[in-house]
C-alpha positions in Angstrom: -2.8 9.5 7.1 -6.1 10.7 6.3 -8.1 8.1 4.5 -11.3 8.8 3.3 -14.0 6.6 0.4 -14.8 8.1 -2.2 -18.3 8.4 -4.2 -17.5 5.0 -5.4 -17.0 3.7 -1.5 -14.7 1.4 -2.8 -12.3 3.6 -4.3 -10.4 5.8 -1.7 -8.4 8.9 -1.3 -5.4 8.9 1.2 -3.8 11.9 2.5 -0.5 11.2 3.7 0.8 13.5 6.8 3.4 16.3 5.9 5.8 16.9 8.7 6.9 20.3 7.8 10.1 22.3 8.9 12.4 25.1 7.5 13.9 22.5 4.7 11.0 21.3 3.4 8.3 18.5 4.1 8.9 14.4 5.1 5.8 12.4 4.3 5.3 8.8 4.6 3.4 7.3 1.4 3.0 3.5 2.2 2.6 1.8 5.5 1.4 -2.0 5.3 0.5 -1.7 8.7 -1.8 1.2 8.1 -3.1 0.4 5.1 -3.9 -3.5 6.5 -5.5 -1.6 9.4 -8.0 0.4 7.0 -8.9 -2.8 4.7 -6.6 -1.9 1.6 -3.8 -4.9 2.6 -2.1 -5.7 -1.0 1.0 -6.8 -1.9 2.7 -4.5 -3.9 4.7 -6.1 -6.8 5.3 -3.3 -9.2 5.7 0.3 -9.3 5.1 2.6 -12.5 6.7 5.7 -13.4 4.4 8.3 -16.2 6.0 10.9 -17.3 3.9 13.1 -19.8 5.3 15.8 -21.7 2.0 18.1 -22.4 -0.6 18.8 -20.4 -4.2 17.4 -22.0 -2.2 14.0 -22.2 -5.0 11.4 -21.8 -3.7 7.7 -20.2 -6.8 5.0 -20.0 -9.4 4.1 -19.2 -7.1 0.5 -18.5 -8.1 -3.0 -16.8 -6.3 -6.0 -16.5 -8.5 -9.6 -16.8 -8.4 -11.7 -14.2 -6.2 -13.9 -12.7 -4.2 -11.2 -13.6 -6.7 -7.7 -12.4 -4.5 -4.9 -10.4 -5.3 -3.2 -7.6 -3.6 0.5 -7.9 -2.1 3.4 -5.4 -2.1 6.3 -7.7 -0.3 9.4 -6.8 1.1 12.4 -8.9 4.8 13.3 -8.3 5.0 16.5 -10.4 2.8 19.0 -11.7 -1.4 17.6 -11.1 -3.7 15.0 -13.4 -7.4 14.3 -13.2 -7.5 10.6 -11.8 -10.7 8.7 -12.7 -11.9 5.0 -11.5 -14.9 3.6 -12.9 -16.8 0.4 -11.5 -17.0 -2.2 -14.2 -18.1 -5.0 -11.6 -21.4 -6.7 -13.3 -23.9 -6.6 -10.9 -22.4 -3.8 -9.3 -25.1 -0.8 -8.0 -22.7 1.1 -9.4 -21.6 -0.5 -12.5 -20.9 2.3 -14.6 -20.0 5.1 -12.4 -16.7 6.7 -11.7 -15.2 9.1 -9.5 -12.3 11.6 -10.5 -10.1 12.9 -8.4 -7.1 15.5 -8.4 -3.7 14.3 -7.3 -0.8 16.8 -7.9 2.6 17.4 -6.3 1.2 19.8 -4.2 -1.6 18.4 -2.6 -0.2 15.2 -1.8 -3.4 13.2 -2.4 -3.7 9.1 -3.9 -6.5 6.8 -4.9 -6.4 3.4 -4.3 -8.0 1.8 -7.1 -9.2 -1.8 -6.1 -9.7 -4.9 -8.8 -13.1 -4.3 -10.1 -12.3 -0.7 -11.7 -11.2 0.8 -14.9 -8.8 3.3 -14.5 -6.9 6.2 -16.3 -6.1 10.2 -15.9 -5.5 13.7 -17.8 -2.8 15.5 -17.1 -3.5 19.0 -15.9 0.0 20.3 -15.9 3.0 19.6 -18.8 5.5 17.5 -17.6 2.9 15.8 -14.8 4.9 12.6 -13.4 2.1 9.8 -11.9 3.8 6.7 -9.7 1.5 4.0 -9.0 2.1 0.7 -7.3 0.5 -2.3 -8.9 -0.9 -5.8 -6.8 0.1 -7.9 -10.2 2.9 -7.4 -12.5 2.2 -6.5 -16.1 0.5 -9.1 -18.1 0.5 -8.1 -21.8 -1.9 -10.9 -22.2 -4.8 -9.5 -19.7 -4.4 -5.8 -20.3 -7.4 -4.1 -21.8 -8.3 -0.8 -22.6 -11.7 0.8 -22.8 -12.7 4.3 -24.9 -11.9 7.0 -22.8 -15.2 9.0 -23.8 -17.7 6.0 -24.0 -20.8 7.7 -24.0 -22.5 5.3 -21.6 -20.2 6.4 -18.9 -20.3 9.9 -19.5 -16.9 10.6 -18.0 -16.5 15.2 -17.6 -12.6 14.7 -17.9 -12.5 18.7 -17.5 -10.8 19.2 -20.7 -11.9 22.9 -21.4 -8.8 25.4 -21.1 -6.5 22.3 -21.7 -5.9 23.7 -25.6 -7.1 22.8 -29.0 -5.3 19.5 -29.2 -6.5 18.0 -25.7 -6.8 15.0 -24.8 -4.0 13.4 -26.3 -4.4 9.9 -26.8 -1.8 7.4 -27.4 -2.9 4.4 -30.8 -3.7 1.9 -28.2 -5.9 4.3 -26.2 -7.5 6.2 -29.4 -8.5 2.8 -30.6 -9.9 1.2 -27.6 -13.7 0.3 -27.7 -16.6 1.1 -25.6 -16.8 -1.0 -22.8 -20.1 -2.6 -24.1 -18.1 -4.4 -27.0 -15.0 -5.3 -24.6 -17.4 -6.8 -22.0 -16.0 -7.3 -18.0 -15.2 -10.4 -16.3 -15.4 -8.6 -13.0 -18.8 -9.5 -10.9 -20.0 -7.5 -7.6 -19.9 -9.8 -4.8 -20.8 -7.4 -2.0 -24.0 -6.1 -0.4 -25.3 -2.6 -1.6 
């Protein structure tokens, strides 16, 4: 597996391997082993399943409060999606940047998305299916969402060509706030 950090060093895209042959393709998406061996040791307790109708379809930008923050491994099943992360950690030299990346069917890419980081993605495709494992289950009571075109982060979600109606936004995410009035309990404990 090719693994390589992103602009956001925490953030990174894996590559799986594709053993090809005349029936197709085998490729081998999680190894503990591996993934201990690179740093990215979680354990896994939940696995989510999108599956989005239209292409333009806008899920995030999503966090969940500690003691309950995700990590994420983010891959696209069918069709593509523009994945972003965003470092939300105060104190951070990055606080405030993201990264986007494409993962589609095709090219077999996924972004691990430590604690720390907001997350979400356009679809690029209709009918774009996104799996993702998660490091916590679901907590209803530590889920927060933040605007996905807050203007202090400045997120290019490459919506031109994705039609008149793009993004498409669920309520919860068309009425999330900027992150300025939903704060972050997350703080940067490393060295820069």
């Amino acid at each position: 597996m090719l693994i390589e950090p992103t602009a956001l060093p925490e953030v990174i895209r894996l590559t799986p391997r594709r053993f090809r042959d005349d029936r197709g393709w085998f490729s081998e998406t999680w190894n503990a082993a591996a993934m201990a061996e690179a740093g990215l040791a979680r354990d896994w307790v939940q696995d989510n399943h999108s599956f989005s109708a239209r292409r333009g379809t806008l899920r995030g930008l999503h966090f969940q409060a500690p003691p309950q923050a995700q990590a994420k491994l983010v891959r696209c099943s069918h069709g593509a999606v523009r994945d972003v992360a965003v470092d939300v950690r105060a104190g951070s030299p990055r606080h405030g940047a993201w990264v986007a990346v494409e993962l589609s069917a095709e090219n077999g890419c996924m972004l691990f998305v430590p604690e720390g980081f907001l997350h979400g993605f356009l679809t690029l495709t209709d009918g774009a299916q996104v799996q993702y494992k998660c490091s916590r289950l679901y907590s209803p009571a530590h889920d927060r969402a933040v605007r996905w075109d807050d203007p202090a982060i400045g997120i290019d979600w490459g919506l031109a060509g994705l039609g008149p109606d793009a993004p498409i936004l669920s309520p919860k995410d068309a009425a999330a706030r900027s992150l300025a009035e939903v704060g972050t309990p997350f703080r940067w404990e490393g060295a820069a």
